[in-house]
PyMOL Python script that loads the backbone (N, CA, C, O; Angstrom):
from pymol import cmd

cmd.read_pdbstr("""\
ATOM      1  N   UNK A   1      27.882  -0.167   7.487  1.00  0.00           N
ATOM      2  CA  UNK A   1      27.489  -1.154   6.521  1.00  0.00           C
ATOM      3  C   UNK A   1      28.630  -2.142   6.273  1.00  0.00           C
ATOM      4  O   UNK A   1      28.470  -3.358   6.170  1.00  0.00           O
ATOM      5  N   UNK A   2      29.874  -1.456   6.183  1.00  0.00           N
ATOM      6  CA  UNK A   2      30.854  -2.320   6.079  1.00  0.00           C
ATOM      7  C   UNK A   2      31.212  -3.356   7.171  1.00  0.00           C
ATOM      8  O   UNK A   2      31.907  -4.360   7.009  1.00  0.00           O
ATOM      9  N   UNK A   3      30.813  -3.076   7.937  1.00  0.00           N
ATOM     10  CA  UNK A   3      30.910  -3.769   9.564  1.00  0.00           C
ATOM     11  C   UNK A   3      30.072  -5.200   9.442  1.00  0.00           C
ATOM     12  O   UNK A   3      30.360  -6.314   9.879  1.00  0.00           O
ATOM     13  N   UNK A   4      29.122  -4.820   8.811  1.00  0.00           N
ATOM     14  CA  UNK A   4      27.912  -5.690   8.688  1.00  0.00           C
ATOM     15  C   UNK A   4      28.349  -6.841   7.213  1.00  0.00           C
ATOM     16  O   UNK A   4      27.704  -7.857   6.957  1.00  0.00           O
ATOM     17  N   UNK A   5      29.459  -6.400   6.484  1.00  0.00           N
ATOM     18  CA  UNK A   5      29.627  -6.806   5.269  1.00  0.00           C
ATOM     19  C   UNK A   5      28.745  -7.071   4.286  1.00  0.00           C
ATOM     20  O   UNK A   5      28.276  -8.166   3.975  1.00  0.00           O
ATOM     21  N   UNK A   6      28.559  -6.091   3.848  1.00  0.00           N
ATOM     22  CA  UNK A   6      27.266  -5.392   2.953  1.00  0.00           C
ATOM     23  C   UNK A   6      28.101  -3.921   2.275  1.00  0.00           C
ATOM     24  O   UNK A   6      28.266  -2.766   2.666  1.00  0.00           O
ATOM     25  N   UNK A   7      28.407  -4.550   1.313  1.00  0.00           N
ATOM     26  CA  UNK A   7      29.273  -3.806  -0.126  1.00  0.00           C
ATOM     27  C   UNK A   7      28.226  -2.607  -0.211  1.00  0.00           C
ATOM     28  O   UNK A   7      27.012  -2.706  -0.391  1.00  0.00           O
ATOM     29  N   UNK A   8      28.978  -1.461  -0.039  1.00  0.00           N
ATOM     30  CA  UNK A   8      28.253  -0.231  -0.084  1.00  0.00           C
ATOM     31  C   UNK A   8      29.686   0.817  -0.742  1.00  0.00           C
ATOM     32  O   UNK A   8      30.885   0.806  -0.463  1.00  0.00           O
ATOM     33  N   UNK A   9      28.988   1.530  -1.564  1.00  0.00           N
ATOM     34  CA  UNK A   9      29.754   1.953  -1.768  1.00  0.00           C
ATOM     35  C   UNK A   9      30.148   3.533  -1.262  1.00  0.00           C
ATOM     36  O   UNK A   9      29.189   3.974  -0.629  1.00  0.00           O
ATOM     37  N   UNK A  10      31.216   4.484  -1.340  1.00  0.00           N
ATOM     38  CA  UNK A  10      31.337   5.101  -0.094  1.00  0.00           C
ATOM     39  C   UNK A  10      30.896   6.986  -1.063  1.00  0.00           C
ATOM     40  O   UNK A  10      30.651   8.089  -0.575  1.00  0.00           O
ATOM     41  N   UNK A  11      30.972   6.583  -2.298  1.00  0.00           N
ATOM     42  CA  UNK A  11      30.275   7.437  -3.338  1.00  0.00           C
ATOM     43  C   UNK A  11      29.128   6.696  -4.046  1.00  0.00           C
ATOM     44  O   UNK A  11      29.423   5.938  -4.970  1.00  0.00           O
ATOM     45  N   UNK A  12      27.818   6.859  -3.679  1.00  0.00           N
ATOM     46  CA  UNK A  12      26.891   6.143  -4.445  1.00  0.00           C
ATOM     47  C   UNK A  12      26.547   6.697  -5.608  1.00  0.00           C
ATOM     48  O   UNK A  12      26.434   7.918  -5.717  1.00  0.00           O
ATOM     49  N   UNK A  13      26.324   5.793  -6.691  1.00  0.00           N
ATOM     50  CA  UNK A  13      26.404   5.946  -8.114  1.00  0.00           C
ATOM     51  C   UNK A  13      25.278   6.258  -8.628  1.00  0.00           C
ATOM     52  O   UNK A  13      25.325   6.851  -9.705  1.00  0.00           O
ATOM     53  N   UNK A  14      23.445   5.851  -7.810  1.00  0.00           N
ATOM     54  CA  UNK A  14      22.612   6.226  -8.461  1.00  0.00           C
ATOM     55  C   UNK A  14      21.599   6.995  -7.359  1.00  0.00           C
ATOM     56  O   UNK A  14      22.067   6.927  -6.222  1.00  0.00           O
ATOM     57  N   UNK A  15      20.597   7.553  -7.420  1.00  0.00           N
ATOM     58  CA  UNK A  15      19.526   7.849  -6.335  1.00  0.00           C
ATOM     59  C   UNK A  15      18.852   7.001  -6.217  1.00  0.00           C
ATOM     60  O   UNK A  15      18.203   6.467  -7.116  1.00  0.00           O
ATOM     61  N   UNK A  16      18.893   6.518  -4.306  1.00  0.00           N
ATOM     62  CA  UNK A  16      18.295   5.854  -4.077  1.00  0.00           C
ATOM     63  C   UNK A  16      17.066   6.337  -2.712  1.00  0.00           C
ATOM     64  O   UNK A  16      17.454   5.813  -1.668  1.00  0.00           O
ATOM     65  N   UNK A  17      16.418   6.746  -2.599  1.00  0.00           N
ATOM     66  CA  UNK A  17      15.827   7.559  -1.406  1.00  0.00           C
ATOM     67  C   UNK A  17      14.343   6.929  -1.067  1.00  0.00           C
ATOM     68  O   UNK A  17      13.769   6.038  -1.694  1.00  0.00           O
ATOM     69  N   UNK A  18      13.952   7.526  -0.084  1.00  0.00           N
ATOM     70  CA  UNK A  18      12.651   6.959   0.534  1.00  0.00           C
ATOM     71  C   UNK A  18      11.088   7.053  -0.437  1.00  0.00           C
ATOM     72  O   UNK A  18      10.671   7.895  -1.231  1.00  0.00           O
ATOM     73  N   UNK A  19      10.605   5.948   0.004  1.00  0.00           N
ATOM     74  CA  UNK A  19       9.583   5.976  -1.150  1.00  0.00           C
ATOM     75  C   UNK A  19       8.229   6.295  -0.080  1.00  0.00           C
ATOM     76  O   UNK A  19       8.043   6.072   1.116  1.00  0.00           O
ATOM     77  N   UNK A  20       7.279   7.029  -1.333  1.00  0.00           N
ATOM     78  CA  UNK A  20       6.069   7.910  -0.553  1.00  0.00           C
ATOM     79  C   UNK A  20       5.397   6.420   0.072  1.00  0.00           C
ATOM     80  O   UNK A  20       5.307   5.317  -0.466  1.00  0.00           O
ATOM     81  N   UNK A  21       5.012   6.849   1.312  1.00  0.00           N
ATOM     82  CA  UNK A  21       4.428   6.008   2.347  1.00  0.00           C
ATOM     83  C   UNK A  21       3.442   6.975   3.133  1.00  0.00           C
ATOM     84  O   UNK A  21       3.601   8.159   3.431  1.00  0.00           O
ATOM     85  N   UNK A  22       2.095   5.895   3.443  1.00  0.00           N
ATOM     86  CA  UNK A  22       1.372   6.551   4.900  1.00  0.00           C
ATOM     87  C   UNK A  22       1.930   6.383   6.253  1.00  0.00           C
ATOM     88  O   UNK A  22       2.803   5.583   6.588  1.00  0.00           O
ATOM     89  N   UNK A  23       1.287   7.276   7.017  1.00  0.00           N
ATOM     90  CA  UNK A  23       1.750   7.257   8.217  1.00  0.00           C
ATOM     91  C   UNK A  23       1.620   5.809   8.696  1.00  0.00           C
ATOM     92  O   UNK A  23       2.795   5.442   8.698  1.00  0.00           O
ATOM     93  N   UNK A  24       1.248   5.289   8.900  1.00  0.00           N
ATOM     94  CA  UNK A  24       1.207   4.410   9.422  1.00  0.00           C
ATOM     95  C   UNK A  24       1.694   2.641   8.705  1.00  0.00           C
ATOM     96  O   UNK A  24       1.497   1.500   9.123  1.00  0.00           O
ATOM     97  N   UNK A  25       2.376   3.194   7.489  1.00  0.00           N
ATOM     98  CA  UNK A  25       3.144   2.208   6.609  1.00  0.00           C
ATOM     99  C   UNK A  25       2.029   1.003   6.117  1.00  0.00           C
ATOM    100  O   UNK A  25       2.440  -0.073   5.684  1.00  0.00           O
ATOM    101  N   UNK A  26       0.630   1.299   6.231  1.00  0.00           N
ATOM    102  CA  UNK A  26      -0.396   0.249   5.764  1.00  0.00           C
ATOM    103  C   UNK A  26      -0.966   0.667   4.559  1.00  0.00           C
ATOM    104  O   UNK A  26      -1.606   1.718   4.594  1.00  0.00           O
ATOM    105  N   UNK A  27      -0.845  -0.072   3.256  1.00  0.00           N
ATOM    106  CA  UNK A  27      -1.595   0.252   2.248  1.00  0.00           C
ATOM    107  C   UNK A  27      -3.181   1.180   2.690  1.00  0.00           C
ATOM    108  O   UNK A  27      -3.642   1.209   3.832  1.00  0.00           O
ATOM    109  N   UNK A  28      -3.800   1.868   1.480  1.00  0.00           N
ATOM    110  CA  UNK A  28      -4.876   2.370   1.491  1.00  0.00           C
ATOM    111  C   UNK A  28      -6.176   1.275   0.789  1.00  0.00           C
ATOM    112  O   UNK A  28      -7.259   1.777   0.488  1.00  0.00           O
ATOM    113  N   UNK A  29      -6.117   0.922   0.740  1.00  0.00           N
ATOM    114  CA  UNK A  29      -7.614  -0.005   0.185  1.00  0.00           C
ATOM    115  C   UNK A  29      -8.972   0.470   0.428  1.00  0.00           C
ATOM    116  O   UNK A  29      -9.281   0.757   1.585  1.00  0.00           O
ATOM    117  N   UNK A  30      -9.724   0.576  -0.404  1.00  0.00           N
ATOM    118  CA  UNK A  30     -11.576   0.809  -0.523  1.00  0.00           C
ATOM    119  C   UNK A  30     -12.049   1.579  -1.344  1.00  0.00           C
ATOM    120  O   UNK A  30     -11.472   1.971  -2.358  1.00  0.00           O
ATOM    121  N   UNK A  31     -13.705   2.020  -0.808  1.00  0.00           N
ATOM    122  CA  UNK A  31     -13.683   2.730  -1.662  1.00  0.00           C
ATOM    123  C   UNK A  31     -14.814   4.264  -0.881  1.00  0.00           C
ATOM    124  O   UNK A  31     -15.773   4.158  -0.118  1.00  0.00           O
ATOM    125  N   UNK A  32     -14.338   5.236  -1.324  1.00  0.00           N
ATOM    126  CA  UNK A  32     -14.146   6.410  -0.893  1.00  0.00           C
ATOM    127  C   UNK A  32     -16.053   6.859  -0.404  1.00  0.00           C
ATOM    128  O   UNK A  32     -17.009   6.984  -1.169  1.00  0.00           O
ATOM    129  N   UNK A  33     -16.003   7.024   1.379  1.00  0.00           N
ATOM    130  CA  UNK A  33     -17.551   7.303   1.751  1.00  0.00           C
ATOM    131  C   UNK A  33     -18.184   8.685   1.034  1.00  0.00           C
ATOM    132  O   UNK A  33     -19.376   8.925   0.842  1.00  0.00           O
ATOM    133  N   UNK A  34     -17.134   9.441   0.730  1.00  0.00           N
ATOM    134  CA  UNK A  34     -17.763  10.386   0.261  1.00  0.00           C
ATOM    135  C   UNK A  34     -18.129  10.804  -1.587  1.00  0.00           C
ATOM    136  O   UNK A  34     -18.510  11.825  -2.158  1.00  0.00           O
ATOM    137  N   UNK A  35     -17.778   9.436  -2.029  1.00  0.00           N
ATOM    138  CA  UNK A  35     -17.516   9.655  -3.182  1.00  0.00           C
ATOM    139  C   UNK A  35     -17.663   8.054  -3.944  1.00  0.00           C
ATOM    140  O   UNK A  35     -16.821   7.657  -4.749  1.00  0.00           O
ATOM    141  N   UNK A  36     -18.610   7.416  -3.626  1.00  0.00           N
ATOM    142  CA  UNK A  36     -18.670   5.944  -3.543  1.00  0.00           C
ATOM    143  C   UNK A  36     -18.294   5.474  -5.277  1.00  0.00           C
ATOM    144  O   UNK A  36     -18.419   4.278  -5.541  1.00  0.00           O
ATOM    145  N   UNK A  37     -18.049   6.000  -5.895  1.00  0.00           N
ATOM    146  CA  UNK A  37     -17.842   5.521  -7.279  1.00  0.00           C
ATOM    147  C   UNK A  37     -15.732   5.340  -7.515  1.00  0.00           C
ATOM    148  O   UNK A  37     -14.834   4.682  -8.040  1.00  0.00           O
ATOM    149  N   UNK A  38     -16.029   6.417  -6.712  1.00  0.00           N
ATOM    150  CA  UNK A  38     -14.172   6.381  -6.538  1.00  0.00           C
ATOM    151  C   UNK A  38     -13.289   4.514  -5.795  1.00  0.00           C
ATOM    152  O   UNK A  38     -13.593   3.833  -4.816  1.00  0.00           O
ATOM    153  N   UNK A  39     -12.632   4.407  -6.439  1.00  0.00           N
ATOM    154  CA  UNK A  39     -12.115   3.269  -5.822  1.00  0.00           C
ATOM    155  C   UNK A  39     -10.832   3.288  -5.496  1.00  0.00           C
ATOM    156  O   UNK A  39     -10.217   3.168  -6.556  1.00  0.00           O
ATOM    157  N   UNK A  40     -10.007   3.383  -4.513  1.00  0.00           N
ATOM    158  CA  UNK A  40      -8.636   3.219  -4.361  1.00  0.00           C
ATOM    159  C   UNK A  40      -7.787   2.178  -3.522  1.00  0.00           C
ATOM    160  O   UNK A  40      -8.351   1.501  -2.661  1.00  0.00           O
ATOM    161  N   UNK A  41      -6.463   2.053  -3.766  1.00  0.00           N
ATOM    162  CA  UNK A  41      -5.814   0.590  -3.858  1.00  0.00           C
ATOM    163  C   UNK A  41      -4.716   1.367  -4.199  1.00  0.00           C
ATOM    164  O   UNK A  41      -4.434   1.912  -5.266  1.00  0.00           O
ATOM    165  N   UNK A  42      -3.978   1.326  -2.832  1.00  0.00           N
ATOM    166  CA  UNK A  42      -2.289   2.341  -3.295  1.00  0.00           C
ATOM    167  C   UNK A  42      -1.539   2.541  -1.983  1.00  0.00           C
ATOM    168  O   UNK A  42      -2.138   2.867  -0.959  1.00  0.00           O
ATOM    169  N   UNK A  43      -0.231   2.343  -2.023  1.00  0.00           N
ATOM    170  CA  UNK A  43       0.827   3.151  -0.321  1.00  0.00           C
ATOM    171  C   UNK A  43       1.331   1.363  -0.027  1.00  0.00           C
ATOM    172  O   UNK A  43       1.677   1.076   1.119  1.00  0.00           O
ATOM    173  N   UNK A  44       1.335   0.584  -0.794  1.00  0.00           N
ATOM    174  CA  UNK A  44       1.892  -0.972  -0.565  1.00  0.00           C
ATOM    175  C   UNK A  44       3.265  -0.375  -0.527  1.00  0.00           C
ATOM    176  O   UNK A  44       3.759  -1.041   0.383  1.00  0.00           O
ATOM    177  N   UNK A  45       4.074   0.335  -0.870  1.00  0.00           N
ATOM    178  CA  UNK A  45       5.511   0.631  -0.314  1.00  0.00           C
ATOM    179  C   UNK A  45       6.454  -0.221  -1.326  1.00  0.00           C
ATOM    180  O   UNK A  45       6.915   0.343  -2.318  1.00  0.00           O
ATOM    181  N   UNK A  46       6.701  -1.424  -1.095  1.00  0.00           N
ATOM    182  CA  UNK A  46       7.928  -1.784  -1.555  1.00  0.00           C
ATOM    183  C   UNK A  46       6.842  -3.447  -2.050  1.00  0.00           C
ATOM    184  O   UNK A  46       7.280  -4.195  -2.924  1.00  0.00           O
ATOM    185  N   UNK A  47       6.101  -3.617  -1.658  1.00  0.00           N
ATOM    186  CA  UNK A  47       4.883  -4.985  -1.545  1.00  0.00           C
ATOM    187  C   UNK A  47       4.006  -4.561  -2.394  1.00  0.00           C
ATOM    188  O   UNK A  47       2.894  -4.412  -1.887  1.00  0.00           O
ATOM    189  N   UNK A  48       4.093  -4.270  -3.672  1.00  0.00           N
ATOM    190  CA  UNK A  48       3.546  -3.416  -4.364  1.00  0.00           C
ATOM    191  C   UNK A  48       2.717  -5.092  -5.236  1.00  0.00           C
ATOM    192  O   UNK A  48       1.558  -5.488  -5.354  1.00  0.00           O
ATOM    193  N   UNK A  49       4.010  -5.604  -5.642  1.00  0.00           N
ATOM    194  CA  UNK A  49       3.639  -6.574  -6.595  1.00  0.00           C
ATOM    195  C   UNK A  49       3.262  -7.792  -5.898  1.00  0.00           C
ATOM    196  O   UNK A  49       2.916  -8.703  -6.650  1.00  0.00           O
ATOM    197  N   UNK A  50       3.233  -8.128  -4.223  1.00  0.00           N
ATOM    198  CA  UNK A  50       3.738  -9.272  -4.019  1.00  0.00           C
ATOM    199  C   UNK A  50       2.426  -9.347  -3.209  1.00  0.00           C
ATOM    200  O   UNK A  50       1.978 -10.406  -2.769  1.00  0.00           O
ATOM    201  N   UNK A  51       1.658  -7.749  -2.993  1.00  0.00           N
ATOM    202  CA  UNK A  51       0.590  -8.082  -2.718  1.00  0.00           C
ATOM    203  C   UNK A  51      -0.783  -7.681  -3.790  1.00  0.00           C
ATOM    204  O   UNK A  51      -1.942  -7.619  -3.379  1.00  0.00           O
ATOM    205  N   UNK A  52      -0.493  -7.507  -4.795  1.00  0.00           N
ATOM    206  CA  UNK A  52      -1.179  -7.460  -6.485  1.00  0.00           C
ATOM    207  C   UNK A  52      -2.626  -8.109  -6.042  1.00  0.00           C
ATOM    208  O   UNK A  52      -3.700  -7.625  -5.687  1.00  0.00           O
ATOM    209  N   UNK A  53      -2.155  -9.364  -6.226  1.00  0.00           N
ATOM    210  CA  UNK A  53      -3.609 -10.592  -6.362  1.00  0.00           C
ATOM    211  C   UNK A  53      -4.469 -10.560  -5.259  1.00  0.00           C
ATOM    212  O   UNK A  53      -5.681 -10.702  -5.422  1.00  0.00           O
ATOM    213  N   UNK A  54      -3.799 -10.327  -3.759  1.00  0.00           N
ATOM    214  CA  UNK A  54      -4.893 -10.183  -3.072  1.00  0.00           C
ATOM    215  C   UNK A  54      -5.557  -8.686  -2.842  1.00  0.00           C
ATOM    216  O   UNK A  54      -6.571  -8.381  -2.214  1.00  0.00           O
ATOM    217  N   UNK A  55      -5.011  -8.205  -3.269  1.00  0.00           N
ATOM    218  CA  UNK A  55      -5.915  -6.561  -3.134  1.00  0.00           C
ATOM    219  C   UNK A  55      -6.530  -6.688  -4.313  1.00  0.00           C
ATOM    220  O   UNK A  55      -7.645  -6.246  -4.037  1.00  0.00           O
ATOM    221  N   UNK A  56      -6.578  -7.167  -6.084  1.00  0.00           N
ATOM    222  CA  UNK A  56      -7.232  -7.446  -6.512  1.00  0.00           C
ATOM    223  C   UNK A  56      -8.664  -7.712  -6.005  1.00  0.00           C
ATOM    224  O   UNK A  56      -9.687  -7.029  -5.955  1.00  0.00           O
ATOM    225  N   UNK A  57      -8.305  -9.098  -5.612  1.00  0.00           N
ATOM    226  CA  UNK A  57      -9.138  -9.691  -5.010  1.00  0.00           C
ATOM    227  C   UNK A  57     -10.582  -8.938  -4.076  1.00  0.00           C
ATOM    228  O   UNK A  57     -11.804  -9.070  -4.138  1.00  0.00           O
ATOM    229  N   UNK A  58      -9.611  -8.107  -3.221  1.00  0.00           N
ATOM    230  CA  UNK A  58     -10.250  -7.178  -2.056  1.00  0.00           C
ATOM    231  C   UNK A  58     -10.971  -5.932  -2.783  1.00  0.00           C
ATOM    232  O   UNK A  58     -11.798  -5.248  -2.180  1.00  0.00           O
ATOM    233  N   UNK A  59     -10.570  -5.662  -4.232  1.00  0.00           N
ATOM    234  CA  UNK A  59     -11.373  -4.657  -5.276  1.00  0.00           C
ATOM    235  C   UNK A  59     -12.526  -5.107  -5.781  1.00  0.00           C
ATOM    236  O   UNK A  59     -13.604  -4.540  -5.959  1.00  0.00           O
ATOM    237  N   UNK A  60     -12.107  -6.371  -6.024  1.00  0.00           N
ATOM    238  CA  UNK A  60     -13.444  -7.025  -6.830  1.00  0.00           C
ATOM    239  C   UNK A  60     -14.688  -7.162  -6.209  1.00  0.00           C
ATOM    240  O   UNK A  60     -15.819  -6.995  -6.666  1.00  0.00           O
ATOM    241  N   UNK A  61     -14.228  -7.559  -4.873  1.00  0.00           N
ATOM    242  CA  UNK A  61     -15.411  -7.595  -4.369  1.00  0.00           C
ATOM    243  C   UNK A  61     -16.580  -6.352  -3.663  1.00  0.00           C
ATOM    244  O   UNK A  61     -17.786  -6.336  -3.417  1.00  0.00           O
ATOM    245  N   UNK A  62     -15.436  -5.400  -3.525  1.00  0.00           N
ATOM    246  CA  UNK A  62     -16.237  -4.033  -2.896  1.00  0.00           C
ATOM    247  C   UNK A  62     -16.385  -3.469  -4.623  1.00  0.00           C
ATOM    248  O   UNK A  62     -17.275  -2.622  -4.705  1.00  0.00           O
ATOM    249  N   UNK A  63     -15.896  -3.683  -5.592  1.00  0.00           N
ATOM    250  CA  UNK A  63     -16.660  -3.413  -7.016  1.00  0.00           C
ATOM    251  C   UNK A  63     -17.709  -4.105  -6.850  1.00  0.00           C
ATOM    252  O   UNK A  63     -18.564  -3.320  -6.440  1.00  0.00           O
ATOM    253  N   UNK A  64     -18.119  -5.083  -6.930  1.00  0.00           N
ATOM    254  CA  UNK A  64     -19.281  -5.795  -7.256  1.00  0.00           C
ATOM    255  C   UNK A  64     -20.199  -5.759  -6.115  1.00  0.00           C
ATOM    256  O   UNK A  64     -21.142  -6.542  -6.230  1.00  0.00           O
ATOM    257  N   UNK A  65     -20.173  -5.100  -5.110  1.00  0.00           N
ATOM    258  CA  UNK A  65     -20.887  -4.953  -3.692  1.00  0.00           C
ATOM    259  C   UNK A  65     -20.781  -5.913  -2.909  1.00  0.00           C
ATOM    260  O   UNK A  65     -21.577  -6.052  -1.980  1.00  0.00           O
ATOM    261  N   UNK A  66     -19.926  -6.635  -3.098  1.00  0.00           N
ATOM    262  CA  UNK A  66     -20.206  -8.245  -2.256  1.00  0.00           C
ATOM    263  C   UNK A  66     -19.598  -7.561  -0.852  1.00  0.00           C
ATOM    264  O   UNK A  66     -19.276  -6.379  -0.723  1.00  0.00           O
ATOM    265  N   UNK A  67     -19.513  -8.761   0.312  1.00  0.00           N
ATOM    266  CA  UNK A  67     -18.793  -8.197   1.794  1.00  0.00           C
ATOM    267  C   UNK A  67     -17.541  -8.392   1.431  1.00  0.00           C
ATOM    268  O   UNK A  67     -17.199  -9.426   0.857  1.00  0.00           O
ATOM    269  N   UNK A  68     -16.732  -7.441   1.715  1.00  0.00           N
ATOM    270  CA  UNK A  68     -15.327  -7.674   1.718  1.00  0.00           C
ATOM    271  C   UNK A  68     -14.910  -8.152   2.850  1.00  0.00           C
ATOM    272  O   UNK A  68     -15.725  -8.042   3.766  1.00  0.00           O
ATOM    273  N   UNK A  69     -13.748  -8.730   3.146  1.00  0.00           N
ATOM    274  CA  UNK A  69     -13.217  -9.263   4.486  1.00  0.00           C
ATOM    275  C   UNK A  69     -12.605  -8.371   5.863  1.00  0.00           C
ATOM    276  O   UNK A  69     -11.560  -7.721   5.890  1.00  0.00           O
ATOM    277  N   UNK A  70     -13.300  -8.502   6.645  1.00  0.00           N
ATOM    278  CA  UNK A  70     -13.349  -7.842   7.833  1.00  0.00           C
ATOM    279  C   UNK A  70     -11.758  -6.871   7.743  1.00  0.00           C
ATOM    280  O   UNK A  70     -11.907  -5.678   8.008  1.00  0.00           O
ATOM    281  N   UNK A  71     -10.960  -7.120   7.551  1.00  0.00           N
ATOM    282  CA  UNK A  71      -9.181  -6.746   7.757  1.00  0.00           C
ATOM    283  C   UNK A  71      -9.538  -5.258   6.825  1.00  0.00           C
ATOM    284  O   UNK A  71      -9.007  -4.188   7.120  1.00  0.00           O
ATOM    285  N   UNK A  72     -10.359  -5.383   5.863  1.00  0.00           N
ATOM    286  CA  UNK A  72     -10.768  -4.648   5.248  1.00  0.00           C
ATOM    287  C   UNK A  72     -10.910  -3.285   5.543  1.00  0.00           C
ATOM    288  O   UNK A  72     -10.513  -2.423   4.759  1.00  0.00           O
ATOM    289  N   UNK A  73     -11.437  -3.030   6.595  1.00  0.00           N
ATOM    290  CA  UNK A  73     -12.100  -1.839   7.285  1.00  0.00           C
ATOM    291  C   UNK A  73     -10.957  -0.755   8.087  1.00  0.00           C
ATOM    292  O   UNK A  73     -11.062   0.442   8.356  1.00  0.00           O
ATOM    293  N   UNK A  74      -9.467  -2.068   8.409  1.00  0.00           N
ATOM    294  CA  UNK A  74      -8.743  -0.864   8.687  1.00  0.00           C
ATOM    295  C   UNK A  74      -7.784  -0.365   7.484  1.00  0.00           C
ATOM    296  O   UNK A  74      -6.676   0.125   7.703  1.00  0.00           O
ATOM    297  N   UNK A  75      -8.127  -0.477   6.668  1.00  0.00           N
ATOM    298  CA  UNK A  75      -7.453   0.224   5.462  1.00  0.00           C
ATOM    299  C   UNK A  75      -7.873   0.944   4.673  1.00  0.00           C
ATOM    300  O   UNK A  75      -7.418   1.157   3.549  1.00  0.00           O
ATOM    301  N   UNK A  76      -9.087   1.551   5.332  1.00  0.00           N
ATOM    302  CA  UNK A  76     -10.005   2.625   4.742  1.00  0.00           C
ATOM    303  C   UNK A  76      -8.886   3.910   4.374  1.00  0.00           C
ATOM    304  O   UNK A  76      -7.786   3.792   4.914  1.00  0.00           O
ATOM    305  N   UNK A  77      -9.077   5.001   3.583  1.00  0.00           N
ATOM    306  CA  UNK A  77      -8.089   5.995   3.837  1.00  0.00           C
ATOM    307  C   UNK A  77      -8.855   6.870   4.990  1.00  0.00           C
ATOM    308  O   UNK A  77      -8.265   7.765   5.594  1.00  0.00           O
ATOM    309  N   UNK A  78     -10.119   6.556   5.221  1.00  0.00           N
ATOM    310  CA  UNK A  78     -11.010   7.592   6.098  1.00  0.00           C
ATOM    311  C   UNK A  78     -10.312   7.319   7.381  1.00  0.00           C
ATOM    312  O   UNK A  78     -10.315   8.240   8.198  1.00  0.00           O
ATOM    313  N   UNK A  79      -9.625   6.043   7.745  1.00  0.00           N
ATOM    314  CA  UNK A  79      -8.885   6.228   8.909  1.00  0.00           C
ATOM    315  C   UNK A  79      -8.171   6.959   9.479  1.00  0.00           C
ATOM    316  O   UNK A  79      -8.026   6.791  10.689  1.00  0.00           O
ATOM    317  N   UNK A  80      -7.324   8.257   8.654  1.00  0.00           N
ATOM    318  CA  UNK A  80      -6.470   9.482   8.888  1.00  0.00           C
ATOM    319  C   UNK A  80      -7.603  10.805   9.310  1.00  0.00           C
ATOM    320  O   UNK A  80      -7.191  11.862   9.788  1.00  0.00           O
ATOM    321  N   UNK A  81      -8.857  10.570   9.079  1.00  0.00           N
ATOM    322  CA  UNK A  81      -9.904  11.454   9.583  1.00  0.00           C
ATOM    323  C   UNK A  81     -10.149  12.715   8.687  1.00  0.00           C
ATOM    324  O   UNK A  81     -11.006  13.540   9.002  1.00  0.00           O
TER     325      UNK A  81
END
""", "prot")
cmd.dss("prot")
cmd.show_as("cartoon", "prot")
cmd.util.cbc("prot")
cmd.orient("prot")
């Protein structure tokens, strides 16, 4: 790190460690085939806030039954099987 000059320190002062993620590092978005009242929206990682408004967005509309947008479908959680 120091090589790179990026102040690190060589005793770190607070915990800093890996944050829970899916395998495949892609948010979870939809809403659940086996359980259609369930809705989930979660695993954004560190893009938590920065992607807020458009997953909003992507709730509202599978709340209200409308078509959600195609990109949609691979962020099912049913994708892990």
């Amino acid at each position: 790190m120091k090589a790179l000059g990026i102040a690190f320190s060589d005793a770190p002062d607070r915990w800093c460690g890996p944050r829970p993620t899916l395998a495949d590092y892609l948010p979870a978005i939809g809403r659940l085939q086996a359980y259609p009242a369930i809705h989930y929206a979660f695993g954004h990682q560190h893009l938590g806030l920065t992607l807020a408004a458009v997953t909003a967005e992507a709730m509202e509309q599978i709340a209200l039954g409308r078509p959600s947008p195609k990109w949609m479908e691979a962020l099912r959680i049913e994708r892990f099987g």
